[in-house]
C-alpha positions in Angstrom: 0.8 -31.3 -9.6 0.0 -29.9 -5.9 3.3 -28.1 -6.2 1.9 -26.1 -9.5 -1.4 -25.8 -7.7 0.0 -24.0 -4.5 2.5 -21.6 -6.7 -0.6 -19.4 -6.9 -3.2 -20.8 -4.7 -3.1 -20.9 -1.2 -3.7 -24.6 -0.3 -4.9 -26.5 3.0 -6.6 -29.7 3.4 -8.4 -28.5 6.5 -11.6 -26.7 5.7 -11.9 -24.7 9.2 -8.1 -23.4 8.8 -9.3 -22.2 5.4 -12.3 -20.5 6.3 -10.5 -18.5 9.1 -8.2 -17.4 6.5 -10.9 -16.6 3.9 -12.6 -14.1 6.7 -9.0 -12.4 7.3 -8.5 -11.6 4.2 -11.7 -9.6 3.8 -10.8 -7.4 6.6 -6.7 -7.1 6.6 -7.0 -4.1 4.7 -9.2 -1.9 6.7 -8.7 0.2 9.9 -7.4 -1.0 13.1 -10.5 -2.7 14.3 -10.6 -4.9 11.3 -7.3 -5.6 11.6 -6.9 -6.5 14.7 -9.9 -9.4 13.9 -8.5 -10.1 10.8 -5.3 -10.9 12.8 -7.2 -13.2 15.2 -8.4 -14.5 12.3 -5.2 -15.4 10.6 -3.7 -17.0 14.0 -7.1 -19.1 14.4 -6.4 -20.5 10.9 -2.9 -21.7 11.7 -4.2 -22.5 15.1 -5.7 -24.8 12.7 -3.1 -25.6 10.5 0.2 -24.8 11.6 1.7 -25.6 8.3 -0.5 -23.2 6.5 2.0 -21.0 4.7 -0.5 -18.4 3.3 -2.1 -17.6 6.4 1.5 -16.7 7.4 1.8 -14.6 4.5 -1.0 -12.6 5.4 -0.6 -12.0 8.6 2.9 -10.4 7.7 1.0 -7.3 5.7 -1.3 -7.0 9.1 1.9 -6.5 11.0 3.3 -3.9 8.3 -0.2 -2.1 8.3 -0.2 -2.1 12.1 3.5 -0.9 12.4 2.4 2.3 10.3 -1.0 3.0 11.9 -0.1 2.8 15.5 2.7 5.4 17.2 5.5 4.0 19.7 8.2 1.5 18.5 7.2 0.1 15.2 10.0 -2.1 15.6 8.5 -5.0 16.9 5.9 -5.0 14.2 8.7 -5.3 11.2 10.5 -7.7 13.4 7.0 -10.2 13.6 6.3 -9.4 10.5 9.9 -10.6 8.9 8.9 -13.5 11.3 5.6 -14.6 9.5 7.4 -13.7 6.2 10.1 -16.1 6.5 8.1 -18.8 8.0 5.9 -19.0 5.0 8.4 -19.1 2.3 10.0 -21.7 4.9 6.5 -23.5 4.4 5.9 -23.4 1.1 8.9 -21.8 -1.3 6.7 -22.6 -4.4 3.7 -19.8 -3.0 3.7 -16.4 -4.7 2.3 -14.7 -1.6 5.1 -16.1 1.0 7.8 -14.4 -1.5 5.4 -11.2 -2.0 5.0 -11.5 1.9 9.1 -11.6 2.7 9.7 -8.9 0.2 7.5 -6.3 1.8 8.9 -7.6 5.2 12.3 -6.9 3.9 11.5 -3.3 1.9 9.9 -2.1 5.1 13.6 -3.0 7.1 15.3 -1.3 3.9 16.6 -4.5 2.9 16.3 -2.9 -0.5 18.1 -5.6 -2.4 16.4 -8.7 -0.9 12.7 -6.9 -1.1 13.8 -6.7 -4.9 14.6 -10.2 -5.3 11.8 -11.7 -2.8 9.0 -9.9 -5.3 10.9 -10.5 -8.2 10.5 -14.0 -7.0 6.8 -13.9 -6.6 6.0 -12.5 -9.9 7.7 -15.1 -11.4 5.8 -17.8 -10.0 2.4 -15.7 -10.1 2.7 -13.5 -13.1 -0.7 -11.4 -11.6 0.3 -11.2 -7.8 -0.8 -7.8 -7.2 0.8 -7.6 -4.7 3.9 -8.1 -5.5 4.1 -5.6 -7.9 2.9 -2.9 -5.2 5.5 -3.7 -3.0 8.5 -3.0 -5.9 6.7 0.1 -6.7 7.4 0.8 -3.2 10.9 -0.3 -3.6 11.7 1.9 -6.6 9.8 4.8 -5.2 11.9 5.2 -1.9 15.2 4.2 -3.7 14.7 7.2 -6.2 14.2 5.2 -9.5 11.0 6.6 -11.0 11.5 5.0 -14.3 11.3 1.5 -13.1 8.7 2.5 -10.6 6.6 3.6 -13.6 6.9 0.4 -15.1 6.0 -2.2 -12.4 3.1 0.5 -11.2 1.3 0.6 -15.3 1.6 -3.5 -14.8 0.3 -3.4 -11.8 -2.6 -1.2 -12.6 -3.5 -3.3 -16.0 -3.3 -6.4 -13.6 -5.9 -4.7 -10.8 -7.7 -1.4 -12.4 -9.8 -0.9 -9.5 -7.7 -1.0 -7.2 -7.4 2.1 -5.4 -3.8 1.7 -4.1 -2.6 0.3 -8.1 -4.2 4.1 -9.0 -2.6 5.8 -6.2 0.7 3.8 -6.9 0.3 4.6 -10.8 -0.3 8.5 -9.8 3.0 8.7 -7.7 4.9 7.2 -10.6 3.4 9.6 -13.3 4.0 12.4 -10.9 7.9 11.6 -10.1 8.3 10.9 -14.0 6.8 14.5 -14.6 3.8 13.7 -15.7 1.8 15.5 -13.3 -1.7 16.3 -15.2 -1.6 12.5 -16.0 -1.4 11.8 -12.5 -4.1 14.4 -11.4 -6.4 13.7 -14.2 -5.3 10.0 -12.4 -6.7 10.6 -9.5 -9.4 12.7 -9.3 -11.9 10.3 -9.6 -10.4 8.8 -6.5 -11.4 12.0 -4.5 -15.1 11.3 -4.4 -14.4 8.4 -2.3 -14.2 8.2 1.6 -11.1 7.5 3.4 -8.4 5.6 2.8 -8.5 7.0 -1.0 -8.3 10.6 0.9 -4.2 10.8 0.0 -5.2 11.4 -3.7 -5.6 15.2 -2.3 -1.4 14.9 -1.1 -0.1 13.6 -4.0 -2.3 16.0 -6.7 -1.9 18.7 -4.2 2.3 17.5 -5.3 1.8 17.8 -8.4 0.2 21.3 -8.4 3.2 22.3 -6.7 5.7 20.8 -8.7 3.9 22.9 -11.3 3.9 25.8 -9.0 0.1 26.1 -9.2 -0.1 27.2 -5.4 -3.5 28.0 -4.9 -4.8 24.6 -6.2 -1.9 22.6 -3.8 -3.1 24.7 -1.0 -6.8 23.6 -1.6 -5.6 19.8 -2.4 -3.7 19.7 0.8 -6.5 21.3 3.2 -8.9 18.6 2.1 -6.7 15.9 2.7 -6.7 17.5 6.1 -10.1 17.7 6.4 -11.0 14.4 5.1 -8.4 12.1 6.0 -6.5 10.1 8.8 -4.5 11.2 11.7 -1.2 10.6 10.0 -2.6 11.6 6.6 -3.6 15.2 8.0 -0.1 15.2 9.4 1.5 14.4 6.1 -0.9 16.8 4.5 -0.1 19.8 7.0 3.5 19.8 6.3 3.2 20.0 2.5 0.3 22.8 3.3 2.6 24.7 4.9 5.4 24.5 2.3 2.9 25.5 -0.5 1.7 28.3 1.9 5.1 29.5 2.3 5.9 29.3 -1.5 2.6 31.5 -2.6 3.3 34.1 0.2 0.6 33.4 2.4 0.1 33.6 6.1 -2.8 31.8 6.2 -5.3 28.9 4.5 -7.5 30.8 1.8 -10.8 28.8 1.4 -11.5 26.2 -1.1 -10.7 27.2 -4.3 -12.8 24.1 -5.8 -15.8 24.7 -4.2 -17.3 22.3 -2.1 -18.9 19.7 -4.6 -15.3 19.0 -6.2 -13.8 16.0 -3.7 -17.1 14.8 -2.4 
């Protein structure tokens, strides 16, 4: 039936609406230029086809994405964002992504409860929606329940296993389940990629610290620096100066890897 067909598959019987949403989706992970077309993009397809409740979905992760990359009130992207969300499943209740798309609307407005059952929803309907799974990782992860998080993350990583952020997501889980030289041994092959894959270096330089191996952390956490985003280097300096404090030391020492080891 149609209604089987769009549990899982985004469905519109306009071609053009389609197409705009195809090209979206190939850029709504990538920095702000690509999201901001990938957002024209998404609008353009429901410009198209106003009752297209996956290009609704998508544009509600653009929102989230935007929310965290930009500084200033954040608020009006999680509000537009919960918007999009609830207008899909409104659209189409039977569409994985819509549910997937309202449950990360509702985790990022610590709706903690409703994010759980909003990608609870979506998995049941699409057994392999990545997605989904990500966002309960998240879930668990800021709730503080590392043994569910664990769980959803090693499903999600089966489901996608090149997926950087199912490996980074898979790492975290390892790491808050202490299981840290899983999670490094994780990750490292992570650290020979460019950026966004550059927070591998925060959460192994983590897990050296949670195994008090403060020269390695140190080293971790100034190549994250080095190599990464604005708010990555941010998030990177604060755990740099922890470990710093912890091993007695005044200032950065130099690379203890060498410089072959993260390129």
């Amino acid at each position: 039936s149609n209604r089987a067909h769009s549990t899982i598959y985004p469905h519109t019987p306009k071609i053009d609406a389609y197409e705009w949403y195809l090209r979206g989706l190939a850029l709504k992970r990538g920095g702000a230029t690509e999201r901001t077309l990938a957002r024209e993009y998404f609008s353009r397809a429901i410009a198209a086809d106003s009752t297209f409740a996956a290009a609704h979905a998508a544009l509600t992760r653009v929102y989230i994405d935007d929310a965290g990359a930009t500084p200033g009130d954040y608020r009006e992207s999680y509000a537009r964002a919960e918007q999009a969300a609830q207008k899909a499943v409104a659209l189409d209740d039977s569409l994985a992504a819509a549910h997937a798309a309202l449950g990360w609307a509702y985790s990022i407005n610590r709706k903690w409860a409703s994010a759980q059952t909003e990608l609870r929803r979506a998995i049941t309907l699409d057994p392999r929606a990545s997605d989904a799974y990500e966002g309960l990782a998240l879930v668990y992860q800021w709730t503080e329940r590392p043994r569910e998080l664990l769980a959803v993350a090693k499903t999600g990583l089966e489901i996608d296993p090149f997926n950087y952020s199912a490996v980074r997501r898979m790492a975290l889980a390892l790491s808050m389940n202490n299981r840290c030289d899983e999670a490094i041994q994780l990750l490292r092959p992570l650290q020979t990629l460019s950026a966004p894959a550059e927070v591998a270096g925060v959460i192994t330089g983590q897990c050296y610290a949670t195994k008090k191996m403060w020269p390695e952390a140190i080293a971790e956490f100034r190549w994250a620096m080095t190599d990464g985003s604005k708010g990555r280097a941010r998030m990177a300096l604060a755990f740099l100066g922890y470990a710093q404090a912890r091993a007695g030391q005044g200032r950065p020492p130099g690379n203890r890897h060498g410089s072959g080891q993260h390129r």
